[in-house]
Residue frames relative to the residue before (quaternion, step in Angstrom):
aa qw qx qy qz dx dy dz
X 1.0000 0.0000 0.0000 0.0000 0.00 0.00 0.00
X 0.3526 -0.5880 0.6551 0.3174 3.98 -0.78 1.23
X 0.7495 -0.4119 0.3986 0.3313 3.21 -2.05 0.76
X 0.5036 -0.5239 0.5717 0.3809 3.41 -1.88 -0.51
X 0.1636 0.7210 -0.6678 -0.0858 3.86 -0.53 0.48
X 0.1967 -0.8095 0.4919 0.2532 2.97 -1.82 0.44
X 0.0934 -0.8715 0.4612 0.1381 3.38 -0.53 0.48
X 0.6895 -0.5080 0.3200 0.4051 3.97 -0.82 0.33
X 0.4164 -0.7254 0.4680 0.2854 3.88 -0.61 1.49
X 0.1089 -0.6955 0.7010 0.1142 3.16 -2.09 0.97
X 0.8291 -0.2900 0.1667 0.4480 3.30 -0.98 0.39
X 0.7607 0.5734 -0.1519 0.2636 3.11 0.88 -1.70
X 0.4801 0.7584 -0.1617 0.4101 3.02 1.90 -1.11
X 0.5616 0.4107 -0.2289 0.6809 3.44 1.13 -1.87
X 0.6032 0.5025 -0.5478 0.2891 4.04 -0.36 -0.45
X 0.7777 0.3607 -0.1327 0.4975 3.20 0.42 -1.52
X 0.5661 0.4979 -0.5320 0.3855 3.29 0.33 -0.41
X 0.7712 0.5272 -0.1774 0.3097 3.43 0.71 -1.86
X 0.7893 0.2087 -0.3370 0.4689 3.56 1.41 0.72
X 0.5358 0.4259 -0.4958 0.5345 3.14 1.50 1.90
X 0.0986 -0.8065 0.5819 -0.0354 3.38 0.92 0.51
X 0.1800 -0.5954 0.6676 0.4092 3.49 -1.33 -0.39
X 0.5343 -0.6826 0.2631 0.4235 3.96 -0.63 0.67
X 0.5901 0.4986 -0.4462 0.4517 3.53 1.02 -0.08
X 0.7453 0.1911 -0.3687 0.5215 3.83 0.97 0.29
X 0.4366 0.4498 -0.5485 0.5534 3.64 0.70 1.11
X 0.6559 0.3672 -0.3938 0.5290 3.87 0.74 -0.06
X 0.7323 0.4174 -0.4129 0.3451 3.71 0.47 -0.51
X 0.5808 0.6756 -0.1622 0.4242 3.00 1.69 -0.88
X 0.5609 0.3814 -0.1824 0.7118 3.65 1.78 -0.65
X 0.5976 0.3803 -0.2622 0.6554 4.26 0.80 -0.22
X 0.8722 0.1061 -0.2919 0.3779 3.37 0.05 0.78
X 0.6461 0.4526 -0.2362 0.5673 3.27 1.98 0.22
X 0.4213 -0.7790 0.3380 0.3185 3.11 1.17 -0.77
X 0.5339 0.7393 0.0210 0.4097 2.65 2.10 -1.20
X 0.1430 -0.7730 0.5277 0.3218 3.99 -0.78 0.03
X 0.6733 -0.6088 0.3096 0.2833 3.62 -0.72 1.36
X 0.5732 0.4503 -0.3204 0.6050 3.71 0.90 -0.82
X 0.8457 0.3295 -0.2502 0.3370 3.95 0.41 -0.06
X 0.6755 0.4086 0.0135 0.6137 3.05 2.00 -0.64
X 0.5096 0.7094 -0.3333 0.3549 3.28 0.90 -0.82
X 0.7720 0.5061 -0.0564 0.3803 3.74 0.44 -1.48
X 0.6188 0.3593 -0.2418 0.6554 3.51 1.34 -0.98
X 0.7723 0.4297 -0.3922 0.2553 3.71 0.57 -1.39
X 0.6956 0.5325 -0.1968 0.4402 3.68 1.12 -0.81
X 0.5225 0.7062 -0.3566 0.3180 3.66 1.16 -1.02
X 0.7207 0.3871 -0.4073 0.4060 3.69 0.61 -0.53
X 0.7895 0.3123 -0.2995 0.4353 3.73 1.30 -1.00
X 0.2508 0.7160 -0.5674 0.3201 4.04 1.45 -0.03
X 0.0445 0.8244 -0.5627 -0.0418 3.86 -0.88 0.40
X 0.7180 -0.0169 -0.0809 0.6911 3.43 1.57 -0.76
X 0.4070 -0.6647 0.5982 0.1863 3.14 -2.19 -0.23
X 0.2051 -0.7821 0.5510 0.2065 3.49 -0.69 0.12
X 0.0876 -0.8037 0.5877 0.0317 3.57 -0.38 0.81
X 0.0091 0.6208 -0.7652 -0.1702 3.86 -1.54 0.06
X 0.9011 -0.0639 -0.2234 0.3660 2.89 -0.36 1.84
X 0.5221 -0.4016 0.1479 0.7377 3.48 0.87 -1.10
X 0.6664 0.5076 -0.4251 0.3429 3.58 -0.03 0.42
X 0.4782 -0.7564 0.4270 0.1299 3.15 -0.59 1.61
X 0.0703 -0.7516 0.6559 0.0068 3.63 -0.97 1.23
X 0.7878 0.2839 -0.0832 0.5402 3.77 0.48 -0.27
X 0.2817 0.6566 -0.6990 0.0302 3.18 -1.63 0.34
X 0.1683 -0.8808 0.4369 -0.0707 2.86 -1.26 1.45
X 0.1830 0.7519 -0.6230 -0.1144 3.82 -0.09 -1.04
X 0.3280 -0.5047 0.7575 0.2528 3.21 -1.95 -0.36
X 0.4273 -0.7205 0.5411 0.0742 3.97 -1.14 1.45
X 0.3089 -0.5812 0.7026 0.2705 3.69 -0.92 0.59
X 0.1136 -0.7524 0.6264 -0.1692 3.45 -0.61 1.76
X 0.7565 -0.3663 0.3135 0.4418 3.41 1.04 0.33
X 0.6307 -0.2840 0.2777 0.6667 3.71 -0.57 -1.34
X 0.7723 -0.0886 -0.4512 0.4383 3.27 -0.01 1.12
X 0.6431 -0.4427 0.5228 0.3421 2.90 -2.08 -0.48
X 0.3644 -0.6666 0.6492 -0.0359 3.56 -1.70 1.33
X 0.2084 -0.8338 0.5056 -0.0757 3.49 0.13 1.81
X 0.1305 0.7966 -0.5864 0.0681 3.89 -0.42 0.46
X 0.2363 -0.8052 0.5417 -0.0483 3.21 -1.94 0.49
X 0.0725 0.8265 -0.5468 0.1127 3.73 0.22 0.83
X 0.1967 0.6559 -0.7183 0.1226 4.06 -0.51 1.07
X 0.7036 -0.4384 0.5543 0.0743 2.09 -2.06 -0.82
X 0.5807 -0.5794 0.3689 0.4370 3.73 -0.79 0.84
X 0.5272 0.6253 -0.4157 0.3978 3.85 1.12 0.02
X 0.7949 0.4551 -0.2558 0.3091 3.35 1.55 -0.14
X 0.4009 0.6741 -0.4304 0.4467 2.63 1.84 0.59
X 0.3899 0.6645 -0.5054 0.3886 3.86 0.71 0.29
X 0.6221 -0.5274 0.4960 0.2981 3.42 -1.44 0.75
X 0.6305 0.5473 -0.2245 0.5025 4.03 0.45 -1.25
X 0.6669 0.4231 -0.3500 0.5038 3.84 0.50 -1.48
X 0.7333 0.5089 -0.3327 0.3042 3.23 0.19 -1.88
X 0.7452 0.4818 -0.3101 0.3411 3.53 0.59 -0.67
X 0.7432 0.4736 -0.2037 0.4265 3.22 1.07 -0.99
X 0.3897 0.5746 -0.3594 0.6236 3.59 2.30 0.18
X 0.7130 0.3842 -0.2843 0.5130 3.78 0.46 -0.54
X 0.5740 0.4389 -0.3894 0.5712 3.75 1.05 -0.03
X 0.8096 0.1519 -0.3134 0.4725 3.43 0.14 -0.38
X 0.2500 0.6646 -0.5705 0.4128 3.91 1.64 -0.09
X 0.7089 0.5964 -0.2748 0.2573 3.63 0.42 -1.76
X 0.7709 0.4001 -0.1559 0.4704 3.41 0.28 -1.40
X 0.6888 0.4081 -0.3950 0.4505 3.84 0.94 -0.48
X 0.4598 0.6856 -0.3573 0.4369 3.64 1.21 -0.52
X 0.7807 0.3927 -0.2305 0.4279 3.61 0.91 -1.42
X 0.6059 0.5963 -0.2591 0.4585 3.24 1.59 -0.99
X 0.6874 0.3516 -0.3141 0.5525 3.53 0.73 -0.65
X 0.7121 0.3078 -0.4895 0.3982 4.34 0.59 -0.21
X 0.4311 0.6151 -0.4673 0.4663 3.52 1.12 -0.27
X 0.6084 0.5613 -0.3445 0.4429 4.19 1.07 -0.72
X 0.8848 0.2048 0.1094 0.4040 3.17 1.06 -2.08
X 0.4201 -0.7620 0.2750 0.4089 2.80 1.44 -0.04
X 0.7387 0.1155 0.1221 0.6528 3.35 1.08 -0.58
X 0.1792 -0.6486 0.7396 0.0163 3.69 -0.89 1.64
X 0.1259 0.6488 -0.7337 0.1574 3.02 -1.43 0.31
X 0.3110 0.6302 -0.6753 0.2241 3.94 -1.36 0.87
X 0.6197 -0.5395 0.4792 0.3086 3.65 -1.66 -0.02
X 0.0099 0.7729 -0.6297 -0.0776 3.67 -1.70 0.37
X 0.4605 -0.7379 0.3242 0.3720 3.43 0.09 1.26
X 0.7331 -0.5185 0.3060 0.3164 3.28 -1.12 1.21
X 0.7938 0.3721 -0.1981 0.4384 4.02 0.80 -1.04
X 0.5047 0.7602 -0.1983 0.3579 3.43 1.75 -0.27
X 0.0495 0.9706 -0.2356 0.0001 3.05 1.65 1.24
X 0.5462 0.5347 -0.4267 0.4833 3.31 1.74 -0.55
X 0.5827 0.4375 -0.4509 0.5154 3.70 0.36 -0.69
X 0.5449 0.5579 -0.4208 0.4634 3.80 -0.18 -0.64
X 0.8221 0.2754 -0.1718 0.4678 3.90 0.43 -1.09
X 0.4735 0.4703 -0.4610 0.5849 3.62 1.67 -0.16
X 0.6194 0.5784 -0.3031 0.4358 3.60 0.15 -0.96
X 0.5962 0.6425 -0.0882 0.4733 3.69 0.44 -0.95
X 0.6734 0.2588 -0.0837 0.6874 3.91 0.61 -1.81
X 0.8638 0.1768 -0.4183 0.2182 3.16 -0.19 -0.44
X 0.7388 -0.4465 0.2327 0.4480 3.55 0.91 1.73
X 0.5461 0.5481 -0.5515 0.3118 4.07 0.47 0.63
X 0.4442 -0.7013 0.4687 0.3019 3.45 -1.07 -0.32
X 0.1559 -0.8371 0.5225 0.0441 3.80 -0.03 0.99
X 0.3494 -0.7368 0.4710 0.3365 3.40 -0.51 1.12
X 0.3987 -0.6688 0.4936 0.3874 3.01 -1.76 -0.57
X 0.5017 0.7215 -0.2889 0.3799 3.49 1.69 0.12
X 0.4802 -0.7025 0.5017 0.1556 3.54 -0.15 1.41
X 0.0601 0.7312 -0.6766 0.0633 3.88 -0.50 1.30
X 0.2337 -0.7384 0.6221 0.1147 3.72 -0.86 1.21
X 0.0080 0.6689 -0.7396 0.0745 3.86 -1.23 1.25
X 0.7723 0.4131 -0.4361 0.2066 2.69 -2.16 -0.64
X 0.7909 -0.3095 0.3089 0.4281 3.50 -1.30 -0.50
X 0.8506 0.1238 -0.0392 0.5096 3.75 0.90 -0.57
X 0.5784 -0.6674 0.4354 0.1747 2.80 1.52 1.47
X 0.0268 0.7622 -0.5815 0.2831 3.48 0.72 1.71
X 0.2921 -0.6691 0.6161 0.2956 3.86 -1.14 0.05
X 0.0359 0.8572 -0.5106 0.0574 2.75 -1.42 1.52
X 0.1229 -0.8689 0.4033 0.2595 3.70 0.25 0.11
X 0.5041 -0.6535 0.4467 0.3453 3.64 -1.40 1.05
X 0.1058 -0.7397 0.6452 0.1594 3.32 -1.38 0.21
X 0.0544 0.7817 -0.6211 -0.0134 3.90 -1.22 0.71
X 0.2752 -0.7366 0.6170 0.0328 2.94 -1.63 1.35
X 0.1058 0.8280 -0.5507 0.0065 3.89 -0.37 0.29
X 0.4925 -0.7023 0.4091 0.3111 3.67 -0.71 0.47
């Protein structure tokens, strides 16, 4: 497997990604949009998308951190390629440094991960945030989700 590199997100990126989801982030992603990703995916994410992760040329990730106000709203939409031992790790290495760079911005990250979305839940988790345990329903059908916050 070629390394992980990451490189700033273009349209195209959010295309393809947005019809390989992995299905636990095509459900959180439909649970908090309402929406189906191959239709929604590209317009809804394009302003806060900021980077990509590739293993080689083929996009597995895309990510950014939202201007949520006084703080910052971190988020994460790949692919079943990140469920590998190698990816996952080298995502939590650079997971790390953008986490610090973006609370060092906002003091304080903080955003939702749909309650069944268990890999995120363990990315979230390593890279040193705190994930409640208290079940917050949103979106259109009032999906379960739980808050997570990172602060420096």
């Amino acid at each position: 497997m070629s390394s992980i590199t990451i490189q700033p997100t273009k349209k195209a990126d959010l295309v393809e990604i947005s019809v390989r989801l992995r299905p636990a982030d095509r459900a959180e992603f439909i649970a908090s949009t309402g929406r189906d990703p191959e239709e929604y995916f590209v317009p809804h994410l394009a302003k806060s998308a900021q980077y990509t992760a590739f293993i080689g040329d083929k996009p597995v990730a895309v990510f950014g951190c939202a201007d949520a106000g006084p703080y910052g709203a971190p988020w994460l939409m790949g692919t079943e390629e990140l469920e590998g031992m190698r990816v996952a790790y080298a995502m939590v290495t650079f997971g790390r440094m953008f986490f610090q760079a973006w609370a060092e911005r906002y003091m304080c990250l903080r955003n939702l991960t749909y309650a069944h979305n268990h890999l995120h839940h363990k990315f979230i988790r390593a890279l040193g945030a705190d994930l409640s345990d208290e079940i917050i329903h949103v979106g259109p059908r009032r999906s379960p989700f739980k808050e997570f916050t990172y602060s420096v």
